[in-house]
matplotlib code that plots the C-alpha trace (Angstrom):
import matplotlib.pyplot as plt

x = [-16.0, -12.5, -12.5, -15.0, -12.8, -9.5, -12.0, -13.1, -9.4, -8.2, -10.7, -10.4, -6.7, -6.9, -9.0, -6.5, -4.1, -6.6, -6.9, -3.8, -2.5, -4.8, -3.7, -0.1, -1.1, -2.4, 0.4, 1.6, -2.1, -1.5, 2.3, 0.2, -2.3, 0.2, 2.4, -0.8, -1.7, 1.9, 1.5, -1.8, -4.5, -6.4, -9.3, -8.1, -7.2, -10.5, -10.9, -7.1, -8.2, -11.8, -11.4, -8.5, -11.1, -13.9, -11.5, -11.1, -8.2, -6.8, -4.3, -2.9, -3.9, -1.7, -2.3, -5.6, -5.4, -3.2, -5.4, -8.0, -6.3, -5.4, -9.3, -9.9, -7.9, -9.4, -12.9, -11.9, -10.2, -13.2, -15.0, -17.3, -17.6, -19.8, -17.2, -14.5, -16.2, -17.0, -13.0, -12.3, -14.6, -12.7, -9.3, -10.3, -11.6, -8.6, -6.2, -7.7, -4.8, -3.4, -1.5, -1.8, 1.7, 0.4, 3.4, 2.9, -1.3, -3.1, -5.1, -8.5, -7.6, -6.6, -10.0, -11.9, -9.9, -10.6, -14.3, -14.2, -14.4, -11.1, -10.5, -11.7, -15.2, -14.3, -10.8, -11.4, -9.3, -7.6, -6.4, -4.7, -3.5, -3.2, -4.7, -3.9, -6.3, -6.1, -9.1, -10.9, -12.0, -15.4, -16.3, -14.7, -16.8, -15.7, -16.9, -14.0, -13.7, -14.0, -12.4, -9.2, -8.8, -9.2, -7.4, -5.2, -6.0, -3.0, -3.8, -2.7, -1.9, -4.9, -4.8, -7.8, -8.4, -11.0, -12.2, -12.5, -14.1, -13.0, -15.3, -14.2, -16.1, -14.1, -10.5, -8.7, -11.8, -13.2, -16.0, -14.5, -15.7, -14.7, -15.9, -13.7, -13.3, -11.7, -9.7, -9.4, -7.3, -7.1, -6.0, -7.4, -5.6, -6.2, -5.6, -8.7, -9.8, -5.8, -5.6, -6.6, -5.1, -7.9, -6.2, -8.9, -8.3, -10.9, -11.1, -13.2, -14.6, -16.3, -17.7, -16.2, -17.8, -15.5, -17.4, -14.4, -14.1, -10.9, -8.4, -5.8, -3.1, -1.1, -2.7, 0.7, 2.1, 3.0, -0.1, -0.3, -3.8, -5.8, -9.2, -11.5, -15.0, -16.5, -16.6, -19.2, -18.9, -20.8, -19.8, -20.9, -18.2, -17.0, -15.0, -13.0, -10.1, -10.2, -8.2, -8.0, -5.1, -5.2, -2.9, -4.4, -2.0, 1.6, 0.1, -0.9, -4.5, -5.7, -8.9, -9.2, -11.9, -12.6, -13.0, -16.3, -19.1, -19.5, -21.3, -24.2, -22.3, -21.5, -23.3, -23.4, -23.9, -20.6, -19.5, -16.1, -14.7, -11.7, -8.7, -6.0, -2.8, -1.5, -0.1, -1.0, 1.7, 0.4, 1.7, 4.2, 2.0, 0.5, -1.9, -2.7, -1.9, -0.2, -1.7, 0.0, -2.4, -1.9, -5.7, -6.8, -10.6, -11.7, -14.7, -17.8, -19.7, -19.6, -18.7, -20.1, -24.3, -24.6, -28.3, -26.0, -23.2, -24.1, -25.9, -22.6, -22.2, -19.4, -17.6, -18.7, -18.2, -15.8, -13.1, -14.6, -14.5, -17.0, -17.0, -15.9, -17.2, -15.2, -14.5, -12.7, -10.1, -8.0, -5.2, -4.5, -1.7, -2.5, -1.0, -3.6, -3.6, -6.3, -6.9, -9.2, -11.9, -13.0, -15.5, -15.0, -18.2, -18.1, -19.6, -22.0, -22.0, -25.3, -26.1]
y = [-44.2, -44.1, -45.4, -42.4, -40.1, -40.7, -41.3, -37.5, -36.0, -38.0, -37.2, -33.5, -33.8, -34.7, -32.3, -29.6, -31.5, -31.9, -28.2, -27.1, -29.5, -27.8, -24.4, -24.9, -26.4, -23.5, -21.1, -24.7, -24.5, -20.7, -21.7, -24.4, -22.2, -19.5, -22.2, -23.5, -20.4, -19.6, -22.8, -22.2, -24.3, -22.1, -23.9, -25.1, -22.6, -22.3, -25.4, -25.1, -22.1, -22.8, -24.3, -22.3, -19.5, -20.8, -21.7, -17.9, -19.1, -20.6, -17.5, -14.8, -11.3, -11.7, -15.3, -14.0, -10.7, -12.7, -15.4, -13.4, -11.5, -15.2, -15.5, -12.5, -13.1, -16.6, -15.1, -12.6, -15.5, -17.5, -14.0, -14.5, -11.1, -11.2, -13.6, -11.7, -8.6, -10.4, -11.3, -7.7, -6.7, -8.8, -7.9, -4.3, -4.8, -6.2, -4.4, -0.2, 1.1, -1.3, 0.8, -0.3, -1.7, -1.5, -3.2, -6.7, -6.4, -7.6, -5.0, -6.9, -6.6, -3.0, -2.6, -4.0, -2.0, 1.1, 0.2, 0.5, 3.4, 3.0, 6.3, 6.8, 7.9, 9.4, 10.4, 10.9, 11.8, 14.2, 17.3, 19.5, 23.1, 26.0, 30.0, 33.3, 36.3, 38.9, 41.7, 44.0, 47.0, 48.2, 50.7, 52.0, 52.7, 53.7, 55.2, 57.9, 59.8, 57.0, 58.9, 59.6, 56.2, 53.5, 51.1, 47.7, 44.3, 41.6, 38.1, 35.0, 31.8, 29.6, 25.7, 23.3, 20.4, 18.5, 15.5, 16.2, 14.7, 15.0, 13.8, 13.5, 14.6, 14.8, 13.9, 17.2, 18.6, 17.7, 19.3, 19.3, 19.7, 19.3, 19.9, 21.2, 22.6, 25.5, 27.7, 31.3, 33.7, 37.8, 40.8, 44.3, 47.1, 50.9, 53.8, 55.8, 59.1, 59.8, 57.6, 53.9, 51.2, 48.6, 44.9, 42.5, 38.5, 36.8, 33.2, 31.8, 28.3, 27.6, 24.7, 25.4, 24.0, 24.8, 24.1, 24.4, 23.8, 21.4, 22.2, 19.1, 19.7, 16.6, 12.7, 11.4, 10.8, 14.6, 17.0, 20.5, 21.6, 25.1, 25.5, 27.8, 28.7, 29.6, 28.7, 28.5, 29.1, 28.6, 30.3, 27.9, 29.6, 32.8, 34.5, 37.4, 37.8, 41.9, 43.7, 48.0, 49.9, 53.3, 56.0, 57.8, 60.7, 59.2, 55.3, 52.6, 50.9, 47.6, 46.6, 42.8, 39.7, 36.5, 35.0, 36.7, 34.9, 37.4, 35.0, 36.9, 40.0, 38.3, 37.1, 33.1, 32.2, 33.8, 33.1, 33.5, 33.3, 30.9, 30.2, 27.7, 26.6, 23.0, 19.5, 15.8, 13.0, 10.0, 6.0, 7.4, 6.0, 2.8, 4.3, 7.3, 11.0, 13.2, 16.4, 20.5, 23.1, 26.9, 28.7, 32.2, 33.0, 36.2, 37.3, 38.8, 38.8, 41.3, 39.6, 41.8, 42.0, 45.4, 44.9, 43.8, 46.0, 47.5, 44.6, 43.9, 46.3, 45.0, 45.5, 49.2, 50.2, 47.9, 47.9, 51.1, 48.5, 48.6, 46.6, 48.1, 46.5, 43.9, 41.0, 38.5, 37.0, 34.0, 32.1, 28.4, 26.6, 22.8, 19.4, 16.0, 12.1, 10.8, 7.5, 6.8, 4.8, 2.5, 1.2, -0.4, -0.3, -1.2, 1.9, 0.9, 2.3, 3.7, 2.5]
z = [50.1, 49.7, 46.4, 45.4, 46.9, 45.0, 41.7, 42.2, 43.1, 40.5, 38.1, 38.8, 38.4, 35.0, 33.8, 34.8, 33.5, 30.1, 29.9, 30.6, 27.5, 25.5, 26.7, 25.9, 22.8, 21.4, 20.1, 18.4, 16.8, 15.5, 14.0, 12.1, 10.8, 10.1, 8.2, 7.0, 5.4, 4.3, 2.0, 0.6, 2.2, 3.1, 3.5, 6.6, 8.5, 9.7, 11.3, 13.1, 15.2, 15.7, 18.7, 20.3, 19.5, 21.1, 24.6, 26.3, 27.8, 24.6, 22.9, 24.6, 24.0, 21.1, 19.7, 18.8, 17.5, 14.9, 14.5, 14.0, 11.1, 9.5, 9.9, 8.5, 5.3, 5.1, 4.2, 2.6, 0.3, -0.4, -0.9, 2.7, 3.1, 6.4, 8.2, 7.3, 8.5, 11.7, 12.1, 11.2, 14.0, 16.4, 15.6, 15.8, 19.4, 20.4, 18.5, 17.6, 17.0, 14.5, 11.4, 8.1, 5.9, 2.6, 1.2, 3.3, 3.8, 0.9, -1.0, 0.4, 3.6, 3.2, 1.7, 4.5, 7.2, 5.7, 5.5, 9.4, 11.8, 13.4, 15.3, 18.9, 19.7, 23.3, 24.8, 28.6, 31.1, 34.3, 33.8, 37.1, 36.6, 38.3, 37.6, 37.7, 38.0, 35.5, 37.2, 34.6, 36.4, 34.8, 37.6, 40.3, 43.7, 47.6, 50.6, 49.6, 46.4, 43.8, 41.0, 43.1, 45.2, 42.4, 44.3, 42.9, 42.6, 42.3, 41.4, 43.6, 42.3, 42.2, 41.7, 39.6, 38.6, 36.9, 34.2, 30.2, 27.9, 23.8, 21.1, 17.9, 14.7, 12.0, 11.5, 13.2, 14.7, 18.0, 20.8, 24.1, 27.5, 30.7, 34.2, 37.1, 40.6, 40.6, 43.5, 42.6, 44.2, 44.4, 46.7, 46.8, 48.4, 48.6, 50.5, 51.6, 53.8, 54.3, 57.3, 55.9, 54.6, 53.5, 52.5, 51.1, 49.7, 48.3, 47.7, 45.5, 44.6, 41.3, 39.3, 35.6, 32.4, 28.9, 25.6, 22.8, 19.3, 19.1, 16.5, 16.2, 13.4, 13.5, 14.1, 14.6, 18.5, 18.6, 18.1, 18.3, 18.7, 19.7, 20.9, 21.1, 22.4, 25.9, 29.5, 32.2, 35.9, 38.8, 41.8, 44.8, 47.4, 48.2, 51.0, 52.1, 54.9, 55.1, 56.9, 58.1, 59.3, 60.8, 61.0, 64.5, 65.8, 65.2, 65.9, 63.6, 64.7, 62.8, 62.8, 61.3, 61.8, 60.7, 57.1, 55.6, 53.6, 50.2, 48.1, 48.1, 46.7, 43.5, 40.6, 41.0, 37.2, 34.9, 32.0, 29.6, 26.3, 25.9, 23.3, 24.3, 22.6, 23.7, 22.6, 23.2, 23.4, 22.5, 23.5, 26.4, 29.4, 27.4, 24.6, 26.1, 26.0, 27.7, 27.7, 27.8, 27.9, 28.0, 28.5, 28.8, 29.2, 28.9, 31.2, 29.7, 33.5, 36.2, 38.9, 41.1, 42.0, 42.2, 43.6, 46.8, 46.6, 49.9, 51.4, 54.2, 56.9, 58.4, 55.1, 54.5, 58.5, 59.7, 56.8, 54.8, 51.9, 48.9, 45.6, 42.7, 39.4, 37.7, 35.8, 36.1, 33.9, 34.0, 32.6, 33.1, 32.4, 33.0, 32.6, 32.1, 30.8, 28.8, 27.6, 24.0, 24.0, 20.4, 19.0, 15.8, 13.7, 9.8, 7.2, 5.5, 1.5, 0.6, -3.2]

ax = plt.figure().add_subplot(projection="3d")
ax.plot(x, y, z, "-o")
ax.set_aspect("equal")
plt.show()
């Protein structure tokens, strides 16, 4: 028994031992198939990395994205066109972003590359940012004279964030989308009746869906880009803090409650036209971008249901508040990272 345990832990000892050999072995296996190549036998090259290759843990990262090029080359030596686009395949996949030097790549290999989609198919990614109202009055109303107490509205800073999603089509354009949660801030106050001061802040929360046309006018690690097309909101929270002060014989009275649900005064469903202005850094945080956006959507929807504009009592009698028409709109400055996402496929050439 003791015998068969130091045959087993020995045993197992040397195949570590077997496979770590084999592991440090390998970059000496790709500086013989690179010198190899360098001196013209080509022909076995193949053989020399098969089996580094084959072992996951053989290369580095590295190791095989350059062995994979030697590979590549090889084939395209002998003129085994499917091999070598099975090695181009694999070199893309581990290397995307790989730039072309026409003056040490061979004019083959340049050929083949080019044969390849090599730009991303998605960039995804976080973007955070922050709002500010600009309100469009459309109609004024009060329980006073509505052409005399018009009232003003002053935007508060409101914050977002949100994921985005960029597909490119073409080589500057791209469709764009993107789906965030949105905080949006505003005061109203007017002066009504000669004795009332009415102060209401609404807060409201909204689900936010752009659809833009993406303009990109560089493809180097600075782009400038602008896009353009329109935005869709759904309102899924709403709420007021209102607040009434009296001027009664010399004395000031308030009158003032708790947060109010108005999310049955507005329309839940709005929507917006867009243009933006920004600029993508690319390869500062690994292969990523950093993203600068400046937005401002222009709002095409009442926000207001006038079917409901009376619907809250406490509003109209408490607070002697009533809706004016308006929309809504907003700009947004916002900052996000987004990493691209490949996937190398070869064109075919129809004939």
């Amino acid at each position: 028994m003791i015998f068969l345990k130091v045959f087993f832990i020995v045993s197992i000892y040397l195949m570590i031992q077997i496979e770590t050999s084999a592991q440090n072995d390998c970059p000496q296996v790709l500086k013989k198939a690179r010198n190899t190549y360098e001196e013209g036998r080509i022909s076995e090259i193949s053989d020399i990395l098969e089996s580094c290759l084959k072992d996951k843990t053989g290369f580095n990262k590295e190791e095989r994205i350059e062995a994979y090029k030697l590979l590549t080359l090889t084939w395209l030596y002998f003129n085994e066109r499917t091999k070598a686009e099975e090695c181009m395949y694999n070199f893309l996949k581990l290397n995307p972003e790989y730039v072309l030097n026409e003056t040490v790549d061979p004019t083959e290999f340049i050929n083949l590359y080019t044969n390849f989609r090599t730009s991303p198919v998605l960039i995804y990614g976080i973007k955070l940012g922050f709002n500010n109202q600009d309100i469009n009055v459309i109609q004024n109303f009060s329980v006073d004279n509505s052409t005399v107490n018009l009232g003003k509205y002053k935007s508060a800073l409101g914050l977002q964030m949100g994921v985005n999603f960029e597909v490119p089509l073409h080589k500057n354009l791209s469709l764009v989308t993107e789906l965030n949660l949105v905080r949006k801030n505003h005061t109203y106050s007017d002066e009504i009746l000669n004795f009332a001061k009415i102060n209401f802040h609404e807060k409201q929360t909204l689900l936010e869906v752009p659809i833009l046309i993406h303009l990109n006018f560089s493809t180097k690690k600075f782009i400038p880009y602008l896009n353009f097309g329109g935005t869709f909101g759904c309102l899924i929270n709403d709420k007021a803090i209102v607040s009434r002060k009296d001027r009664v014989s010399g004395t000031q009275v308030e009158v003032s409650g708790p947060e109010l649900k108005i999310l049955t005064l507005r329309h839940k469903l709005l929507y917006s036209a867009s243009l933006g202005v920004g600029f993508k850094l690319k390869n500062i945080i690994g292969n990523g971008y950093i993203i600068v956006e400046a937005r401002y959507n222009v709002g095409l929807r009442n926000s207001v249901n006038p079917r409901y504009r009376t619907s809250n009592s406490e509003l109209i009698y408490n607070y002697l508040y009533l809706d004016n028409d308006f929309r809504m709109n907003s700009f947004v400055c916002s900052l996000g990272f987004a990493l691209p996402s490949y996937r190398p496929r070869i064109r075919r050439i129809q004939g």
